[in-house]
DOBA-681046 format. One record per residue: residue in three letters; x, y, z of N, C-alpha, C in turn. Coordinates in Angstrom, 1 decimal. Layout:
   residu   n.east   n.north     n.up   ca.east   ca.north    ca.up   c.east   c.north     c.up
      ALA        X         Y        Z         X          Y        Z        X         Y        Z
...
***
This chain:
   residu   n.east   n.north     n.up   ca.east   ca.north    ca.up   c.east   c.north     c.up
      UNK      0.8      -1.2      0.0       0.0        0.0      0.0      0.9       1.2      0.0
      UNK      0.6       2.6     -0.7       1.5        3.3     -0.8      1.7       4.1      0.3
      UNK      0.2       4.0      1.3       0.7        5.0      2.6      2.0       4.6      3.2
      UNK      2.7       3.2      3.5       3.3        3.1      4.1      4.7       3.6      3.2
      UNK      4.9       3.5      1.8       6.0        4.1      0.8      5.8       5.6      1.5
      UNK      4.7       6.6      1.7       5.0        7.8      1.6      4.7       8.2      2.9
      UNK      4.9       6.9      3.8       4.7        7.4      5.6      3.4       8.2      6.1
      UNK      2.2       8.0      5.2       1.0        8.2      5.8      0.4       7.2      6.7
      UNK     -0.5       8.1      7.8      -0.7        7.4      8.8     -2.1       6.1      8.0
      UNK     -2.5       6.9      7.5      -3.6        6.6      6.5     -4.0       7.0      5.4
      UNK     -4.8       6.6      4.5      -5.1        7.2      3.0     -6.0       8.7      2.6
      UNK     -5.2       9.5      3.2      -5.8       11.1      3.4     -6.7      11.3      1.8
      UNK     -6.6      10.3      1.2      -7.7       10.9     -0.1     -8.8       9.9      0.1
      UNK     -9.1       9.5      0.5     -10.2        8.1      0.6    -11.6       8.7      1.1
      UNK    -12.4       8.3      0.9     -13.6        9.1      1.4    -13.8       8.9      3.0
      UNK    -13.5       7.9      3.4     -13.5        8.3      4.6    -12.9       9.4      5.4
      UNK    -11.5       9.1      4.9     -11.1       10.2      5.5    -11.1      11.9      5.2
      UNK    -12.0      11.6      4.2     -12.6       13.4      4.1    -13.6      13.3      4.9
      UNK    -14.3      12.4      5.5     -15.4       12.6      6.6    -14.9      13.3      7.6
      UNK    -13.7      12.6      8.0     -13.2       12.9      9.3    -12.3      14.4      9.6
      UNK    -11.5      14.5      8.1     -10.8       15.6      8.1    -11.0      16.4      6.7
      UNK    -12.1      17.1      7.2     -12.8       17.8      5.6    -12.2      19.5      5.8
      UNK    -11.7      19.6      4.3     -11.1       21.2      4.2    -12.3      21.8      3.9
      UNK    -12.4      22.9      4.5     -13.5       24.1      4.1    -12.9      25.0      3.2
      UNK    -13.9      24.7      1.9     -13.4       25.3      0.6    -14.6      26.8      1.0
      UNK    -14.6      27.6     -0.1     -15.5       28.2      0.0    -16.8      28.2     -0.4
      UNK    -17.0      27.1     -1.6     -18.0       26.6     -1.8    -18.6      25.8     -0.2
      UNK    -17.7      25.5      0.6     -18.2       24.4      1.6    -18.9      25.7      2.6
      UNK    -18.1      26.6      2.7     -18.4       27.8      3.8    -20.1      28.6      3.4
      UNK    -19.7      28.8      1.9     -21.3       29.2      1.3    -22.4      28.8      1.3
      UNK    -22.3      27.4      1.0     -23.5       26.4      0.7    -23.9      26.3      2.5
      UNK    -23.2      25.8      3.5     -23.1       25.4      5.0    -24.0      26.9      5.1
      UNK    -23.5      28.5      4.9     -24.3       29.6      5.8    -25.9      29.7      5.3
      UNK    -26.3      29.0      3.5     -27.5       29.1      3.8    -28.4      27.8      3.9
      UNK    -27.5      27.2      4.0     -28.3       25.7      4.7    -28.9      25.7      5.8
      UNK    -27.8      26.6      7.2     -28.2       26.9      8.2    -29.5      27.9      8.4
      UNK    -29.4      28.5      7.3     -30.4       30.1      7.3    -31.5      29.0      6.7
      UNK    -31.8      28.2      6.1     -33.0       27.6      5.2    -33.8      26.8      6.6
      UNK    -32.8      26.2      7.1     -33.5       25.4      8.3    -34.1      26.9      9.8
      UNK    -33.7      27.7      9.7     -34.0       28.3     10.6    -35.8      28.8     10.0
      UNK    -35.3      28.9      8.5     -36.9       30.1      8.3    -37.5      29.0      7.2
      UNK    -37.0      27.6      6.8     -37.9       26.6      6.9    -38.2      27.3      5.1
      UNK    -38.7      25.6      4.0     -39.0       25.9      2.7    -37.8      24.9      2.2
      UNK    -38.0      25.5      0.7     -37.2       25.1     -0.5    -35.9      25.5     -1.0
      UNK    -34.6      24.6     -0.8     -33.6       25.0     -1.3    -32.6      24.5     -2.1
      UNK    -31.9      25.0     -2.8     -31.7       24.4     -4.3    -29.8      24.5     -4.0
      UNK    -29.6      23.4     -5.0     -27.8       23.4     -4.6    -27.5      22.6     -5.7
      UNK    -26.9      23.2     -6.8     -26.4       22.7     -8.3    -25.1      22.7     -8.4
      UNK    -24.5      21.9     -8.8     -23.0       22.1     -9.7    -22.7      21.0    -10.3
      UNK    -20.8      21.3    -10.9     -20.8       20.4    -11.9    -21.0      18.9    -10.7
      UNK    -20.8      17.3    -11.3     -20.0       16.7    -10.8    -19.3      16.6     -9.8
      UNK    -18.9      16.1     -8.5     -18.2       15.7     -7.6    -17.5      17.4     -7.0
      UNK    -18.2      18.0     -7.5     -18.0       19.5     -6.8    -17.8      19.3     -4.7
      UNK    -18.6      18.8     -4.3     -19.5       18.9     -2.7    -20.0      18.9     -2.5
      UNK    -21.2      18.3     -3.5     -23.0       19.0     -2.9    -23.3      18.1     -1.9
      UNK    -23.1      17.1     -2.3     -23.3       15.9     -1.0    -22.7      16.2      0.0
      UNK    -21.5      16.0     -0.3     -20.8       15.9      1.1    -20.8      17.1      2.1
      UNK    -21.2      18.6      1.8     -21.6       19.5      2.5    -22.9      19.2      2.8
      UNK    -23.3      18.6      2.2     -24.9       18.6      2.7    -25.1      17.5      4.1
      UNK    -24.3      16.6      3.9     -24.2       15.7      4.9    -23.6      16.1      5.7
      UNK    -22.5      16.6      6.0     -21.4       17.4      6.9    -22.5      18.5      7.7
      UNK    -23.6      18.9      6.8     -24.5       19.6      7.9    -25.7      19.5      8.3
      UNK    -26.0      18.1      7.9     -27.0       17.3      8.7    -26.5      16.8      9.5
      UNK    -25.3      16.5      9.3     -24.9       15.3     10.8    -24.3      16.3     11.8
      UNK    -24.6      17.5     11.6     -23.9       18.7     12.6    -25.6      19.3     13.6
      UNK    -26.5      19.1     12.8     -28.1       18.8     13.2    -28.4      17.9     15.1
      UNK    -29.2      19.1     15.8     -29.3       18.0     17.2    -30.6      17.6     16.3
      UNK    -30.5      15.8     16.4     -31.0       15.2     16.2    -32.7      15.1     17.2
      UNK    -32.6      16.0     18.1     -34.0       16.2     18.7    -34.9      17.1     17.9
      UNK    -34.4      17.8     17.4     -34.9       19.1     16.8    -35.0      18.9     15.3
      UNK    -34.5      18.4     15.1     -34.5       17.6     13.4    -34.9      16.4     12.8
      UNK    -35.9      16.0     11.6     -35.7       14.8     11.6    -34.9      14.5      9.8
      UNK    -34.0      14.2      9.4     -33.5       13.9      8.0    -33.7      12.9      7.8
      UNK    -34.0      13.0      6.2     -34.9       12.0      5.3    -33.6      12.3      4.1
      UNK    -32.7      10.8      3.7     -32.4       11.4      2.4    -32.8      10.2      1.4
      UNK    -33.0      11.1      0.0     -33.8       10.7     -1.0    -32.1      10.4     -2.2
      UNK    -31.9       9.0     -2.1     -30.7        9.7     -3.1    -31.3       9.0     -4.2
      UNK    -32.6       8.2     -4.4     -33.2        7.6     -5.9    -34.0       8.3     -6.0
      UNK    -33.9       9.7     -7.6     -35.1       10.8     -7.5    -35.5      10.4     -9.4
      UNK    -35.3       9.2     -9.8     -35.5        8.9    -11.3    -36.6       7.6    -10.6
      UNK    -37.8       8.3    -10.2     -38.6        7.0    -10.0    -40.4       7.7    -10.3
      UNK    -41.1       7.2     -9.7     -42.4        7.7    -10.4    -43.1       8.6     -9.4
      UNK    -43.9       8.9     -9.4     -44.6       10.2     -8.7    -44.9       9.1     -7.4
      UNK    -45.9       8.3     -7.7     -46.4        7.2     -6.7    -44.9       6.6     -6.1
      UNK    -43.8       6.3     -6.3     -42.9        5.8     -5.8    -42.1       6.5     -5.2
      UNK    -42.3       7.7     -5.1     -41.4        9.0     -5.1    -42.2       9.4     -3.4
      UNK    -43.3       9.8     -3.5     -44.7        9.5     -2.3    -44.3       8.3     -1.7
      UNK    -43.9       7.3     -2.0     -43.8        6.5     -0.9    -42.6       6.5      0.1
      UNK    -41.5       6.7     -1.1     -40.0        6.5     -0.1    -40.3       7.8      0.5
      UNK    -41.2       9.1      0.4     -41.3        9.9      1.6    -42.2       9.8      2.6
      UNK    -42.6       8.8      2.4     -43.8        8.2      3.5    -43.4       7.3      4.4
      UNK    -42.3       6.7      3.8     -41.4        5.6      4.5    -40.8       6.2      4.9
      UNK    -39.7       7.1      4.9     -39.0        8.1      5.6    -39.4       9.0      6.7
      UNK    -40.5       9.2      6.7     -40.9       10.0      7.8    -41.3       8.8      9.1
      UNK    -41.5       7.2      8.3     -42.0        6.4      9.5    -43.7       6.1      9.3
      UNK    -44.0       6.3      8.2     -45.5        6.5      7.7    -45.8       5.0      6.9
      UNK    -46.6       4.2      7.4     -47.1        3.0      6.7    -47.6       3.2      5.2
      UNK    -47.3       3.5      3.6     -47.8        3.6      2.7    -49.0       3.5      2.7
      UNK    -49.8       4.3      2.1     -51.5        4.2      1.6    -51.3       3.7      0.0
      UNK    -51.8       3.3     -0.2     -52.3        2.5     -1.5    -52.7       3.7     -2.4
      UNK    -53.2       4.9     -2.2     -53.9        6.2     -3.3    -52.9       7.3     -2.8
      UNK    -52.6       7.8     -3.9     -51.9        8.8     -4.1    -52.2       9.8     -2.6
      UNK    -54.0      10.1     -3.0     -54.3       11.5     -2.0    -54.0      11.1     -0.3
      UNK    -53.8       9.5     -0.2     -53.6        9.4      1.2    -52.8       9.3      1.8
      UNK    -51.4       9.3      0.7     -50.0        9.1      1.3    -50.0      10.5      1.2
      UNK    -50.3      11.4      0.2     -50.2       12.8      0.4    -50.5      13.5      2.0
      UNK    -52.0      13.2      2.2     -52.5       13.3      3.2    -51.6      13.2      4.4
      UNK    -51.3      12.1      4.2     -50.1       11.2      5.9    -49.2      11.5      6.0
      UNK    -48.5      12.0      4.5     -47.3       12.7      4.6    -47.7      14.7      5.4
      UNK    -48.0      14.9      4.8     -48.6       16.7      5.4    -48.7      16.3      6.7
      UNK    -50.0      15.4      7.2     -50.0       15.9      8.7    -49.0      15.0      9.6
      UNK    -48.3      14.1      9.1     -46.9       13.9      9.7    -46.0      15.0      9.9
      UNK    -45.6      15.7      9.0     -44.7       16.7      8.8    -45.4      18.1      9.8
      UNK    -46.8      18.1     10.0     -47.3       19.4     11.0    -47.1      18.8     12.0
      UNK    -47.6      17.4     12.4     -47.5       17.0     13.8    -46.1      17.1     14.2
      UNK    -44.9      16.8     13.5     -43.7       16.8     14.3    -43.3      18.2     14.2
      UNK    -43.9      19.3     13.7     -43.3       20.7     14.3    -44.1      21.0     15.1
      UNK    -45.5      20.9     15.2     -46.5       21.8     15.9    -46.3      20.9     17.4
      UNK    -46.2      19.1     17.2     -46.3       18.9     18.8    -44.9      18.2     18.9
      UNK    -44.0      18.2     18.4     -42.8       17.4     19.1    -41.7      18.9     18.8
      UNK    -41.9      20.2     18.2     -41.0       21.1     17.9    -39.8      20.3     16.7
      UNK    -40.3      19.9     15.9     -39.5       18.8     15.5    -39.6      19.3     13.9
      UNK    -38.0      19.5     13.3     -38.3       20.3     12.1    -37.9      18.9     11.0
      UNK    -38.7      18.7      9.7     -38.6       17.6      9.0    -37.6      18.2      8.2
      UNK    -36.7      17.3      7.5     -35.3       17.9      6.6    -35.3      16.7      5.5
      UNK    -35.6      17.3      4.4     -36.4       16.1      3.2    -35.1      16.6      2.1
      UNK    -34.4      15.6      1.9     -32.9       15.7      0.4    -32.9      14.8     -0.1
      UNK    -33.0      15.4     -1.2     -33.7       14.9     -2.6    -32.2      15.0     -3.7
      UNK    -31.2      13.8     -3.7     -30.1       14.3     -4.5    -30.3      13.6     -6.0
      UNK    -28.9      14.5     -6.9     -29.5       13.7     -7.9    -31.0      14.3     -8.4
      UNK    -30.8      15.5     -8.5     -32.3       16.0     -9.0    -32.1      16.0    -10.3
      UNK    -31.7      16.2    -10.8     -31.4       16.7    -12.4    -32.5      15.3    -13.1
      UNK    -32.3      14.1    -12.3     -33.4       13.2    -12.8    -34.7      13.4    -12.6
      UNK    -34.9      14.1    -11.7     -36.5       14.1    -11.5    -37.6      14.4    -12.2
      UNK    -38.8      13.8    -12.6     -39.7       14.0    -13.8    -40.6      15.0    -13.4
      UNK    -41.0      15.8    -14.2     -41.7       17.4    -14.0    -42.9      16.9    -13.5
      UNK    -43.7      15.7    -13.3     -44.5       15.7    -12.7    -44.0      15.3    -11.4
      UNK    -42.8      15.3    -10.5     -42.8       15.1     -9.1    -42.5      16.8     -8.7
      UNK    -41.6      17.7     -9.9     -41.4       18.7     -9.6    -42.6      19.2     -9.4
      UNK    -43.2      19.4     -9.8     -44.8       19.9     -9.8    -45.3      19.6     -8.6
      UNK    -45.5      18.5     -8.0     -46.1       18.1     -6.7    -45.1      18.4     -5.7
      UNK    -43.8      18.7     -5.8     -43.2       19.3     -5.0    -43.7      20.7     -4.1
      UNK    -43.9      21.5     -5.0     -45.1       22.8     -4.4    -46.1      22.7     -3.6
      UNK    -47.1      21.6     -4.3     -47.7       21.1     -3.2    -47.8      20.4     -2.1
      UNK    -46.7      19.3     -1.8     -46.2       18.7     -0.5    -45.7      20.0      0.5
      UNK    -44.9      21.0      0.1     -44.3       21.6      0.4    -45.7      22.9      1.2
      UNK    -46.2      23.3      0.6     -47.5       24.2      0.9    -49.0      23.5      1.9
      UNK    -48.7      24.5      3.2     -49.2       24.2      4.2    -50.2      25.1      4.7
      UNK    -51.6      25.0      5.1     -52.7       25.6      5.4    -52.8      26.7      4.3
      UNK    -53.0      26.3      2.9     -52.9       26.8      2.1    -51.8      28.4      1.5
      UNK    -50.3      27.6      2.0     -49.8       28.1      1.9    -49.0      29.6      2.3
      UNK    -49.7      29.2      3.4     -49.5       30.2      4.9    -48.3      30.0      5.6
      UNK    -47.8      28.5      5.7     -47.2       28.9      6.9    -46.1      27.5      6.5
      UNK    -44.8      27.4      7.5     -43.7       26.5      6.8    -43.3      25.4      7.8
      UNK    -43.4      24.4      7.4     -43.2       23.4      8.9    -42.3      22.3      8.2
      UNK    -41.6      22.7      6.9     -40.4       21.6      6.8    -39.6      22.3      5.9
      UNK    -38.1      21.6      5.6     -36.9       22.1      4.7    -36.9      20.7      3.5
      UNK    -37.2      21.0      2.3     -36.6       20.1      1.2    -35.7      20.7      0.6
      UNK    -34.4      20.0      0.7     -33.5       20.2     -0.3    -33.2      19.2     -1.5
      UNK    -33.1      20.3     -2.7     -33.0       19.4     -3.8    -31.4      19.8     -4.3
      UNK    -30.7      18.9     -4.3     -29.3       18.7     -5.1    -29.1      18.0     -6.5
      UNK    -28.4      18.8     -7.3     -28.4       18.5     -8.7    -27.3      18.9     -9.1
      UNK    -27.1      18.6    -10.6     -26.0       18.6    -11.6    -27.0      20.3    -12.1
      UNK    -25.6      20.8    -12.5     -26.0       22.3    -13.2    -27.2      22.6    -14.1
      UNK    -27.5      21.2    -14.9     -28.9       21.5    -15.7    -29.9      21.6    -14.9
      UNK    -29.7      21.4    -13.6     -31.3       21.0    -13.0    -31.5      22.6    -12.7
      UNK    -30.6      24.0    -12.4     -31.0       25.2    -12.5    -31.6      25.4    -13.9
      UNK    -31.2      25.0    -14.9     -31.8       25.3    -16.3    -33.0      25.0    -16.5
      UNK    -33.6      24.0    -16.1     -34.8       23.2    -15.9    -35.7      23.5    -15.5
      UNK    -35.1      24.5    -13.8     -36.4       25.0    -12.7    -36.5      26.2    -13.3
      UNK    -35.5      26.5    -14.1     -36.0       28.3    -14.6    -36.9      28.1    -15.8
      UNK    -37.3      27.4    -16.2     -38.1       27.1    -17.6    -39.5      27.8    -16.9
      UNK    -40.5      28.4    -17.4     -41.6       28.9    -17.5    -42.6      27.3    -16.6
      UNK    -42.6      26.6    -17.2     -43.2       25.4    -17.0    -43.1      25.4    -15.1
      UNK    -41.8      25.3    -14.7     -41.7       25.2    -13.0    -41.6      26.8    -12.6
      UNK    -42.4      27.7    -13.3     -42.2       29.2    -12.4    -42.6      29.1    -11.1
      UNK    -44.0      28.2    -10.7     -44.4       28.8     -9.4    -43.1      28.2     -8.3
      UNK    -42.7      26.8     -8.8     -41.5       25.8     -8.1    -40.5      26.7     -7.6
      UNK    -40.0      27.5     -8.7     -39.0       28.3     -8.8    -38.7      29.3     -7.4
      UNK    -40.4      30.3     -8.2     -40.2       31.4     -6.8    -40.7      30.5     -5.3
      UNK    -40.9      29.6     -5.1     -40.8       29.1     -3.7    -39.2      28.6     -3.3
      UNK    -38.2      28.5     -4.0     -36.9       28.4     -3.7    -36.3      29.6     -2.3
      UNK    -36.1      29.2     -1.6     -35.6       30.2     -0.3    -34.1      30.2     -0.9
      UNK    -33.5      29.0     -1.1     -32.1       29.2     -0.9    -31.9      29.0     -2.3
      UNK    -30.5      29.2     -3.0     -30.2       28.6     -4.4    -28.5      28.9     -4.5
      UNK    -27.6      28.5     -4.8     -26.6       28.0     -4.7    -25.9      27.1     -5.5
      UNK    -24.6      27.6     -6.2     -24.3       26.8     -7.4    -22.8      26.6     -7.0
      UNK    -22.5      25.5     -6.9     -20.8       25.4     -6.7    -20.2      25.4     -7.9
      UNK    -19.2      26.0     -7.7     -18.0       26.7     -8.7    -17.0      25.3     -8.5
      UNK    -16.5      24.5     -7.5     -15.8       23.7     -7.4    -14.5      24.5     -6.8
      UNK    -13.4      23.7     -6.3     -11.9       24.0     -6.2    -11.2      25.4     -6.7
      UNK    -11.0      26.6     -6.1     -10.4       27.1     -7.1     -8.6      27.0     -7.2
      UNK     -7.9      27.5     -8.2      -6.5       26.9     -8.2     -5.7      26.5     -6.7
      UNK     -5.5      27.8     -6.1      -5.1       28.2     -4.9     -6.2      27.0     -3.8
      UNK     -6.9      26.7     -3.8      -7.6       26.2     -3.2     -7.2      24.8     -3.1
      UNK     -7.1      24.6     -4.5      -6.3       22.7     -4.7     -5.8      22.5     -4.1
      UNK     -4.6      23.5     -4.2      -3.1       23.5     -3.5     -3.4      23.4     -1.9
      UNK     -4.3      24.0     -1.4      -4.6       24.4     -0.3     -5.3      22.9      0.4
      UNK     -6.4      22.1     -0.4      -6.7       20.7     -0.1     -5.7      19.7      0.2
      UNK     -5.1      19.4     -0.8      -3.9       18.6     -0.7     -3.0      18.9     -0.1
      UNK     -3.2      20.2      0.5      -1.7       20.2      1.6     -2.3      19.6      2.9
      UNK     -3.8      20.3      3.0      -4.3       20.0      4.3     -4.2      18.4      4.7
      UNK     -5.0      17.5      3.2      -5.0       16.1      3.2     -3.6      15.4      3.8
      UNK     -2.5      16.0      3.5      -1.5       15.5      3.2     -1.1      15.4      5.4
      UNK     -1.7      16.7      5.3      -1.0       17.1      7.3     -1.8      16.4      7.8
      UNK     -3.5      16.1      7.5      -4.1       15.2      8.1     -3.7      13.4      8.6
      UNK     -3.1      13.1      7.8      -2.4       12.0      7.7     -0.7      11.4      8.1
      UNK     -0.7      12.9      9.0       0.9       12.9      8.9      1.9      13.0      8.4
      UNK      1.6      13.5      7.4       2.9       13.9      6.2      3.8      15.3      6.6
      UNK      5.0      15.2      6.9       5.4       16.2      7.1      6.1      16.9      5.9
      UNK      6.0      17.0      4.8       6.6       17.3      3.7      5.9      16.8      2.6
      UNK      5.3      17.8      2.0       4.2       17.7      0.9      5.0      17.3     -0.3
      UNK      4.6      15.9     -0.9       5.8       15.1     -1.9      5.3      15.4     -3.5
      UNK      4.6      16.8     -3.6       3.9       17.0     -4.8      4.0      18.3     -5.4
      UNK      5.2      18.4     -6.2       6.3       19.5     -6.9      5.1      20.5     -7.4
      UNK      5.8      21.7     -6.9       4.8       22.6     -8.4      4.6      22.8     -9.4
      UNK      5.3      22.2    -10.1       5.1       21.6    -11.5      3.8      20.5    -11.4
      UNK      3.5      19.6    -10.6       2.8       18.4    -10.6      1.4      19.2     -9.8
      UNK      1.3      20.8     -9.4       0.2       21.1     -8.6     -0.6      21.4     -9.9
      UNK      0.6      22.1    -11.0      -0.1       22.8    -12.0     -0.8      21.9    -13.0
      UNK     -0.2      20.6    -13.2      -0.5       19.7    -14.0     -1.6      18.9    -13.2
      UNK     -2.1      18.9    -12.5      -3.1       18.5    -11.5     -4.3      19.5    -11.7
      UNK     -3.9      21.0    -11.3      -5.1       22.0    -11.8     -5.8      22.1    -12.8
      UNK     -5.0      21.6    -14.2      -5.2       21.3    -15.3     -6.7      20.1    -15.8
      UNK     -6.4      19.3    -15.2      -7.0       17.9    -15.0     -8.0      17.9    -14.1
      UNK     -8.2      18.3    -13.3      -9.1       18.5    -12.3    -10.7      18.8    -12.0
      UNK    -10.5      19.9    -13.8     -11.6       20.6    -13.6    -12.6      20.5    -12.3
      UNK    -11.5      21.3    -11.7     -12.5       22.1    -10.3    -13.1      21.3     -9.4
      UNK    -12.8      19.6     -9.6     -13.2       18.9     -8.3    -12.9      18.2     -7.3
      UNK    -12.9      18.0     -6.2     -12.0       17.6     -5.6    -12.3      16.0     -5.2
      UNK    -13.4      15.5     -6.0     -13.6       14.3     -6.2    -12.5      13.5     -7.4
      UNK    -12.4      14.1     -8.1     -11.3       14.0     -9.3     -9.4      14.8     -8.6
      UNK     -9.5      15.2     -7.6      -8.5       15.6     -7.5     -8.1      14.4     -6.6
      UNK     -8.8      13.7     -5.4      -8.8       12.7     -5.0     -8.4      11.1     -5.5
      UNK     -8.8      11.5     -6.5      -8.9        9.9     -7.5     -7.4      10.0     -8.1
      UNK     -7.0      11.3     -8.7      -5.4       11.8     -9.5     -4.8      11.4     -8.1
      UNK     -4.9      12.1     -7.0      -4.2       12.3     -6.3     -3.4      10.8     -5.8
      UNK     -4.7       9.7     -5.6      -4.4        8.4     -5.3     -3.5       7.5     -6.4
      UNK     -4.0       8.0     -7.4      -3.2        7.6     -8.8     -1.8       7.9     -8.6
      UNK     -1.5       9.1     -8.8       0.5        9.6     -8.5      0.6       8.5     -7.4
      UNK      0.3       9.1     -6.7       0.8        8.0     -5.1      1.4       7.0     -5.4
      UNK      0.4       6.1     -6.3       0.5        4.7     -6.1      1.5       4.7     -7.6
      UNK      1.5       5.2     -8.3       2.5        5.5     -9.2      4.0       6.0     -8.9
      UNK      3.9       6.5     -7.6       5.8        7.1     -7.4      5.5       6.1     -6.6
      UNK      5.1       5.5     -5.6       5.6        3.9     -5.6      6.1       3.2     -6.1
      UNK      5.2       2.9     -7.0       6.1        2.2     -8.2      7.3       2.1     -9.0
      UNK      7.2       3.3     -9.0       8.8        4.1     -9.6      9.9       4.4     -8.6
      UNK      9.6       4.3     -7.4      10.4        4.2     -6.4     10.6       6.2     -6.3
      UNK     10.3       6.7     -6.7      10.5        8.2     -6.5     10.0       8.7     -5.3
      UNK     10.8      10.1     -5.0      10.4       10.8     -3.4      9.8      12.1     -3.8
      UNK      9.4      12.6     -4.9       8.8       13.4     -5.5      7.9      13.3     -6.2
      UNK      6.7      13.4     -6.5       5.4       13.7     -7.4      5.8      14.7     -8.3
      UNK      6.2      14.8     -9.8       6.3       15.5    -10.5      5.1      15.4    -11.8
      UNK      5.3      16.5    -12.5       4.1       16.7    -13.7      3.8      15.4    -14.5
      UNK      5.3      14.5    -14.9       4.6       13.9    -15.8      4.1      12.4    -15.1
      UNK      4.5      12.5    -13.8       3.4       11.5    -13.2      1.8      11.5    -13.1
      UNK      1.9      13.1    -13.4       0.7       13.3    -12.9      0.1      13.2    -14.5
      UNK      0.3      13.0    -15.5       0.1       13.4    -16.6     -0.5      11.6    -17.2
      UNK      0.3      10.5    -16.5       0.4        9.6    -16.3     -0.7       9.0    -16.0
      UNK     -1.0       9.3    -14.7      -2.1        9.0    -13.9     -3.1       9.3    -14.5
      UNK     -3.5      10.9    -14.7      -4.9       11.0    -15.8     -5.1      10.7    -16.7
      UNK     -4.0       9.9    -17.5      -3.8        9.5    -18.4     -4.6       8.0    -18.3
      UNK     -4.0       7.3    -17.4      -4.7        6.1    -16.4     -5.7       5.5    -16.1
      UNK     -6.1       6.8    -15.7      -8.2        7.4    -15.0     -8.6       7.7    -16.3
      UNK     -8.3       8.2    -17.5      -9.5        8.8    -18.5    -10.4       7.1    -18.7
      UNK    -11.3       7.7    -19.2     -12.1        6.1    -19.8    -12.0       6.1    -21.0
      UNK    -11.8       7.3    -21.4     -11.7        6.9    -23.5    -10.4       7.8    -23.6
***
């Protein structure tokens, strides 16, 4: 294994250990201040970008930061399913026995979601990832799960996460009303240069590296490849590694890195 070639305690790019030791980019700092602000004043909030940007993993990072008394999280990560199936896994999520008709699971879902704020103070947290698949008839019924005592008053947070088309989609004329009920909206940019640099160093001290083994020549050739994610900067990153292994080298230079993406492309 190469941690032990390059004296890591552990594999600082692995998803685990971004659970444990996650850098706050600015997209991470952005999306986190109105996640917090959506759950306080309650509704609809939207979170797009490219690819392996963060949407998830900020979004989990700040549910699981959630006192579980006060909250209840429901996440939806299969949203390519049917309107009726779609009603159910949020009927099952709340702890609601499925009804057989549409209007009853409707029904059971609504006054589930009033009863746990009006009598347990209990705010419901409904994520919906993977939106970009969702068929315009769940978007559509979205408004109306969401709309309470005829749209008076707010007793849960759905967030929907997507790939960048799914802002193109909700702006179309067709989802306007969907649209203006959006409280929050948020688009990740991904990694910026300085920032890469900035991940991988942190990864690297997480794990006990006391000497970052990845030349600037190989940061630049990494920026390159990257396009802006740090899911892909992870996957390169593990690539070189296991490649100056191989090679027996004490430096990460460019054309290892050139190597490696070369390695990872599929076509």
């Amino acid at each position: 294994m190469f941690t032990t070639y390059w004296e890591m305690q552990f594999n600082p790019f692995s998803k685990q250990a971004a659970g444990k030791h996650f850098f706050e980019s600015e997209d991470f700092k952005q999306a986190s201040a109105r996640l917090k602000f959506l759950c306080e004043i309650k509704g609809i909030g939207l979170l797009t970008g490219n690819a392996g940007t963060g949407k998830t993993f900020t979004i989990k990072n700040f549910t699981d930061s959630l006192n579980p008394s006060l909250f209840k999280v429901f996440y939806l990560p299969l949203s390519s399913v049917t309107v009726l199936e779609f009603y159910r896994a949020v009927a099952i999520g709340l702890g609601i026995v499925p009804a057989y008709k549409k209007i009853d699971l409707f029904n059971s879902i609504q006054e589930r979601i009033i009863s746990l704020s009006r009598d347990k103070r209990v705010t419901t947290i409904i994520i919906c990832d993977e939106g970009q698949y969702l068929s315009t008839k769940i978007l559509n019924d979205l408004k109306i799960i969401m709309s309470f005592n005829m749209d008076s008053e707010n007793h849960a947070v759905f967030i929907i996460s997507g790939q960048t088309a799914l802002a193109g989609t909700l702006s179309m004329s067709a989802h306007e009303a969907l649209a203006q009920r959006i409280v929050i909206n948020y688009t990740f940019n991904g990694l910026s240069k300085d920032e890469m640099a900035q991940y991988i160093g942190s990864r690297l001290k997480s794990c006990g590296v006391r000497e970052n083994m990845f030349a600037e020549n190989a940061l630049e050739a990494m920026w390159g490849c990257c396009a802006s994610s740090p899911r892909v900067v992870n996957s390169l990153a593990e690539k070189c590694l296991m490649l100056g292994l191989q090679k027996g080298v004490k430096f990460i230079d460019a054309e290892i890195v050139m190597m490696a993406s070369s390695e990872l492309a599929l076509v």
